[in-house]
C-alpha positions in Angstrom: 0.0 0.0 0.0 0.8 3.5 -0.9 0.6 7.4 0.7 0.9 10.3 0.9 4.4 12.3 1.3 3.8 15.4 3.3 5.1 17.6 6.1 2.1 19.6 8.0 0.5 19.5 10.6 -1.8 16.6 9.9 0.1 15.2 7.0 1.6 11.3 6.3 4.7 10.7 4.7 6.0 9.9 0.7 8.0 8.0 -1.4 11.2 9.2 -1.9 14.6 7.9 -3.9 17.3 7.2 -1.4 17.3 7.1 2.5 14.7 8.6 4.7 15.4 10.7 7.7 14.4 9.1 11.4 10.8 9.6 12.4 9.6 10.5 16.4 10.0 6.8 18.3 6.2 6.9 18.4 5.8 7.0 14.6 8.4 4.9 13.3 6.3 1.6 13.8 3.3 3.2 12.3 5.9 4.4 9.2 6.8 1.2 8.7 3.3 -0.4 9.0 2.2 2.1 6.6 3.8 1.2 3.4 3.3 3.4 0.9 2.8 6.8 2.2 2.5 10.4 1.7 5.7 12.2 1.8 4.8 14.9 3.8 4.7 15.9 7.9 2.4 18.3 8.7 3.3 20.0 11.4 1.1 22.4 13.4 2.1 26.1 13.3 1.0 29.5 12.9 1.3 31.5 9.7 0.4 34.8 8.7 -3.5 34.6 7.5 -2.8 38.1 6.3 -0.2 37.2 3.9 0.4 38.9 0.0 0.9 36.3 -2.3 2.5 39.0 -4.6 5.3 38.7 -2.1 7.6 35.7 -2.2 8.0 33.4 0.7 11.5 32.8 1.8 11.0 29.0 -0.3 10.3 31.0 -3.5 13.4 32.9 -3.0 15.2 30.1 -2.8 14.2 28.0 -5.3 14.9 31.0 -7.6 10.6 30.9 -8.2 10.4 34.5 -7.1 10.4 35.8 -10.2 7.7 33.7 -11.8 4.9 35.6 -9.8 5.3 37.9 -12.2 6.0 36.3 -15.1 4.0 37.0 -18.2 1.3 34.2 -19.3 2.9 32.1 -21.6 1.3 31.3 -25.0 0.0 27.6 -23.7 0.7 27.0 -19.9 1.8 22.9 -19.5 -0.4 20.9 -17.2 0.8 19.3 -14.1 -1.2 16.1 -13.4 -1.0 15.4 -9.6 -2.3 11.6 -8.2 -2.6 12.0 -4.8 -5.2 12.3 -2.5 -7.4 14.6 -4.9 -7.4 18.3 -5.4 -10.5 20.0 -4.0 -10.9 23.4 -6.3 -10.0 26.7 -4.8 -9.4 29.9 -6.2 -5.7 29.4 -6.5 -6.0 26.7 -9.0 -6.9 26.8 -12.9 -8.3 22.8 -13.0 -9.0 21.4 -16.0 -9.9 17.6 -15.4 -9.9 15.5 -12.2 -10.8 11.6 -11.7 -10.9 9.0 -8.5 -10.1 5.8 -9.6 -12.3 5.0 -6.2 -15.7 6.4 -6.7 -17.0 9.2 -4.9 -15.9 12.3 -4.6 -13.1 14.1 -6.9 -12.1 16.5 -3.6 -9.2 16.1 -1.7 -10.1 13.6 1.0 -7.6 14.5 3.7 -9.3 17.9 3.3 -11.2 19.1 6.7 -11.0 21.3 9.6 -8.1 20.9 11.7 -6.3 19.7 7.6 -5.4 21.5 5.2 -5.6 17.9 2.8 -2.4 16.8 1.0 -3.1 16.5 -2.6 -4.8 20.6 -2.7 -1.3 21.8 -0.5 0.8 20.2 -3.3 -1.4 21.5 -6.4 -1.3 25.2 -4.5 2.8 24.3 -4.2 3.2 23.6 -8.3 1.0 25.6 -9.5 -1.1 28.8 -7.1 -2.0 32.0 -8.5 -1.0 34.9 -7.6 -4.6 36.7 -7.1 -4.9 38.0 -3.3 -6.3 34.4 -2.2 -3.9 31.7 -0.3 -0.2 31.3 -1.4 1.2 31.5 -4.8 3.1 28.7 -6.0 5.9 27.9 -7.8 4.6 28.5 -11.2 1.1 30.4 -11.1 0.5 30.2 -14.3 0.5 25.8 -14.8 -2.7 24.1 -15.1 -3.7 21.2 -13.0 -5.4 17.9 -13.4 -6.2 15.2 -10.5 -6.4 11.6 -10.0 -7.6 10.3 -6.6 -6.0 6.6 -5.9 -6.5 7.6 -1.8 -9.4 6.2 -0.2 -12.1 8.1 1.8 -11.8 7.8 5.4 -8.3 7.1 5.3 -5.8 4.1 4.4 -3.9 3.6 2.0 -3.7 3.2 -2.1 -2.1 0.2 -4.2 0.6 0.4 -6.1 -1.5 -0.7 -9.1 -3.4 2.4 -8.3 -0.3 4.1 -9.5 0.0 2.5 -12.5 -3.8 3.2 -13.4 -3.3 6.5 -12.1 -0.3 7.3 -14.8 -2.6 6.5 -17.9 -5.3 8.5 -16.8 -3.1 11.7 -16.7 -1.5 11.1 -19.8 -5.2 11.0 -21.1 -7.1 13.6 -18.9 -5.2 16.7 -20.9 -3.2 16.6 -23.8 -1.0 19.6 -22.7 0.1 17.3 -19.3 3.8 18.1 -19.7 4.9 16.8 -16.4 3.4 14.1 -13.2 3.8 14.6 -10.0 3.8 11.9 -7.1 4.2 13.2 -4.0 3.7 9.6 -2.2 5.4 6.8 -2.6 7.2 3.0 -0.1 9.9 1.4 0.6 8.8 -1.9 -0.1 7.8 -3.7 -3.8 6.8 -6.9 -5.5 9.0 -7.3 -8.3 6.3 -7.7 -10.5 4.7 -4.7 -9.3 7.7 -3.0 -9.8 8.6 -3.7 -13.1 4.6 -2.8 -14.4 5.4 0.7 -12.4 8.6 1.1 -13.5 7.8 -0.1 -17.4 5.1 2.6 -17.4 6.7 5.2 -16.1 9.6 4.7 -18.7 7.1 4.6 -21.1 5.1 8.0 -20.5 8.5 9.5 -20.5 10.0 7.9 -23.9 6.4 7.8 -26.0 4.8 11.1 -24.1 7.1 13.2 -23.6 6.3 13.5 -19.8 8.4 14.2 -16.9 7.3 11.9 -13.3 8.2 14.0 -10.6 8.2 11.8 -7.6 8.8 12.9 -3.8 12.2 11.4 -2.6 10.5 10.3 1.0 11.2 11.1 4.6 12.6 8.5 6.2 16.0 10.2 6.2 17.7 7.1 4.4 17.1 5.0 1.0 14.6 6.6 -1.3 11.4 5.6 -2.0 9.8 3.7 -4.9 9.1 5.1 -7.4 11.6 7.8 -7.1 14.2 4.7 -7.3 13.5 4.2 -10.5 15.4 5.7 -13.2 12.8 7.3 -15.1 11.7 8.9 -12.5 13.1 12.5 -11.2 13.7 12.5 -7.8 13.3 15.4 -5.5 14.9 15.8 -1.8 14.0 18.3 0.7 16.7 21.1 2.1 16.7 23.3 4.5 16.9 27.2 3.7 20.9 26.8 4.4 20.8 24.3 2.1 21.8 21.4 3.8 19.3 18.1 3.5 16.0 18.2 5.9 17.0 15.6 8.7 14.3 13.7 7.8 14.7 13.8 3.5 15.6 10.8 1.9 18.8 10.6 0.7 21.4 9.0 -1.6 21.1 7.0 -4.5 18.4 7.9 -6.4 17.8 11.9 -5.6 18.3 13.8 -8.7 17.9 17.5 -7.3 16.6 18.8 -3.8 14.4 22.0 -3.4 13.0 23.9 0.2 10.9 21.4 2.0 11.4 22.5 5.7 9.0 25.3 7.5 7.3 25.9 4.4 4.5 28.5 3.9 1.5 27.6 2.0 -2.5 27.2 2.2 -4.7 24.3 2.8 -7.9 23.6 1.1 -10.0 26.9 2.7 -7.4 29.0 2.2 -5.9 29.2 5.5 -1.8 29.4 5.9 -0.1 26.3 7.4 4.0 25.8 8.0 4.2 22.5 5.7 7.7 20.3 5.8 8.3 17.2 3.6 9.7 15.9 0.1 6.0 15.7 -0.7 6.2 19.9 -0.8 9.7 19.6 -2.7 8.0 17.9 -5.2 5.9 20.4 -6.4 8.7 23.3 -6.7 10.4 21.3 -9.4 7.2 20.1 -11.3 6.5 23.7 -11.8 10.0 24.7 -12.2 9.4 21.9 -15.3 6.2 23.3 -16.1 7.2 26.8 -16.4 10.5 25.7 -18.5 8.8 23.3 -21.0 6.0 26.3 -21.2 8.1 29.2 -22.3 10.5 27.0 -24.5 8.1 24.4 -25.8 10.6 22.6 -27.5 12.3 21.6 -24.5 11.5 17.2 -24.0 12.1 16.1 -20.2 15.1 15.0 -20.4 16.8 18.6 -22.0 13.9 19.8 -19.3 15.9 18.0 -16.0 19.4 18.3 -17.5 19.1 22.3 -17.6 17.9 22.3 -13.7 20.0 20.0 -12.6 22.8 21.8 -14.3 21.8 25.1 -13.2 21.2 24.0 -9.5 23.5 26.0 -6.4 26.1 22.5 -5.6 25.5 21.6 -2.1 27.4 18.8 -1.4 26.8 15.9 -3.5 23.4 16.9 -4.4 21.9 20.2 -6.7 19.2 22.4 -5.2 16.5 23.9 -7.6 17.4 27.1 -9.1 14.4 28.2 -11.6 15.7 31.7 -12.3 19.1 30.4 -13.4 17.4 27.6 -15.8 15.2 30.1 -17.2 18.1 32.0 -18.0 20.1 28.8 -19.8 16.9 28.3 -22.3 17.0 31.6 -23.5 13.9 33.0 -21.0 15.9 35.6 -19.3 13.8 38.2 -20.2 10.5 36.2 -18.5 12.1 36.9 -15.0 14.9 38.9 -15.2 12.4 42.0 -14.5 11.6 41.0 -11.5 11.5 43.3 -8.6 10.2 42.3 -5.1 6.9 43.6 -4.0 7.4 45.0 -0.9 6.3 43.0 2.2 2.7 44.0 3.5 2.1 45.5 6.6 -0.5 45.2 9.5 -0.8 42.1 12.0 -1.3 38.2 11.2 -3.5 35.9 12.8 -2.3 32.6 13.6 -3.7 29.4 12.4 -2.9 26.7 14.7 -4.7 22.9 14.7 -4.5 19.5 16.2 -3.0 17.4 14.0 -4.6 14.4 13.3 -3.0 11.2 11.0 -5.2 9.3 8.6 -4.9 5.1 8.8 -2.5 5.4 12.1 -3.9 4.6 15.0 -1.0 3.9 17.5 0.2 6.7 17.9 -0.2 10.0 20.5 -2.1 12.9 19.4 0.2 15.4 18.4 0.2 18.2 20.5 -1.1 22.0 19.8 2.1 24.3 19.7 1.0 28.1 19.6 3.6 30.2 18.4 6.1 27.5 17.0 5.6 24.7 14.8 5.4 21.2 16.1 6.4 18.6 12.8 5.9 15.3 12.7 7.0 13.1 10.2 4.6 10.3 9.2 4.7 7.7 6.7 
């Protein structure tokens, strides 16, 4: 079985390529039992409910994103397919198709009060506008698409889910450009793992499509599918640089971007401090998304080459910088006249909630922290 791979408040953990970090004692035997899981913690924390998302967070500065808030629309925007745990529609995202491969609703099911739900957090990482509502994302201006493979109520999904999951993207809309899992598990069948890993090589070679996969947070060996080859593998840093103590790591990890202390908005809008390699994810895929949309010639593997290439070295690994790989395909002028809005004024409100964690049921609550943020890694 399969999750997500956040790092809220309320969030479970994701697939990643090489090692994950080490999870509280109380979760690790939950993480384990898990299987495939989201890669993200969710950790309870206040954040400004008053924010401008014409102002970039300190993760879009880093990432070199910045200047994509203001980046001019580009002829035909790519679409980022996410398969997660739905996307519930907001006013941040321009949706174009979504499916469950379950029944039911098309929403995000983690979505509810006291959540901000993993799959809509990710989408509003990739791709949120920059229009006065929530947080902006990495590239505003990327279309979305959704399959659910999550169940209602919790639990986990299948990794044939995942398989499914990859064929309805490739159908749902034509311009889907890149994929994005933000989930993933340390353990495979091989026969599961070759049908993954054979489509996934496939959407790439035939389509044209970049998978994007979350590198996990166990703070060791990646994840499958980020193992895989085809994939491209993203590890969470810190804003010094350095690896999240709970990212995955090693073998596997093709480029890192921010995925600790994050800001971004849940499902109603309201600000949460995210951590995990499932909010990594996202960064790239619209790094890739904004690349392969202003130079549409660009296949994924010129696409990966140029940010991998253009990535600040830290240590063995390359963290995202979009600005810079703008700059190598001959889009300099898309954000090199960028200038920082200046930060609003006024007070913030603080949006602070008990974290709860779908399908695990032997651990503690996680405790209320008002003021700071309390993460929790789970798988």
């Amino acid at each position: 079985m399969t999750g997500p791979n956040p790092s809220l408040r309320p969030t479970p953990s994701a697939p990643g390529r090489h090692a994950r970090p080490g999870a509280p004692p109380v979760l690790r035997r939950a993480l384990v039992a898990a299987g495939l899981a989201i890669a993200a913690l969710l950790a309870v924390g206040s954040a400004s409910a008053e924010a401008d998302d014409r102002v970039a967070t300190a993760w879009q500065e880093q990432a070199g994103t910045a200047p994509l808030l203001q980046a001019p629309r580009p002829a035909n925007p790519a679409t980022i397919c996410i398969i997660d745990t739905g996307v519930t529609p907001t006013p941040d995202l321009e949706i174009t198709k979504r499916r469950s491969l379950l029944g039911g609703t098309l929403d995000d099911v983690w979505a509810a009060p006291g959540s901000p739900g993993h799959g809509t957090a990710v989408a509003h990482f990739a791709a949120g506008k920059v229009n006065g509502w929530g947080g902006a994302g990495a590239f505003p201006h990327a279309r979305v698409t959704s399959v659910r493979i999550f169940p209602e109520g919790g639990g986990a999904a299948h990794w044939q889910d995942y398989v499914d999951a990859l064929d309805h993207c490739q159908k749902l809309d034509a311009r889907t450009k890149v994929i994005l899992l933000s989930l993933g598990g340390q353990e495979i069948r091989p026969g599961e793992a070759a049908a993954l890993e054979n489509r996934i090589g496939r959407l790439r070679m035939d389509a044209g499509i970049n998978i994007v996969v979350a590198a996990g947070n166990g703070g060791a060996a990646v994840d499958f599918p980020g193992r895989f080859s085809a994939s491209f593998t993203v590890a969470a840093v810190e804003r010094s640089g350095s690896l999240c103590e709970f990212s995955a790591r090693g073998e596997g990890v093709d480029i890192a971007a921010p995925g600790c202390d994050l800001e971004q908005a849940g499902a109603d809008g309201s600000l949460w401090r995210m951590s995990g390699s499932s909010f990594a994810a996202p960064i790239v895929a619209g790094a890739l998304a904004a690349l392969r949309s202003y130079d549409r010639r660009l296949g994924p593997d010129e696409a990966e080459k140029v940010l991998v290439s253009t990535g600040r070295r830290q240590g063995p690994i390359r963290v995202l910088d979009a600005r810079a790989a703008m700059r190598a395909v001959g889009a300099g002028a898309v954000v090199d006249g960028y200038q920082a809005a200046p930060a609003p004024t006024g007070g913030s409100a603080e949006h602070v909630a008990v974290v709860s964690v779908p399908g695990i049921t032997d651990t503690a609550p996680l405790p209320v922290v008002s003021g700071s943020v309390a993460s929790v890694l789970v798988k």
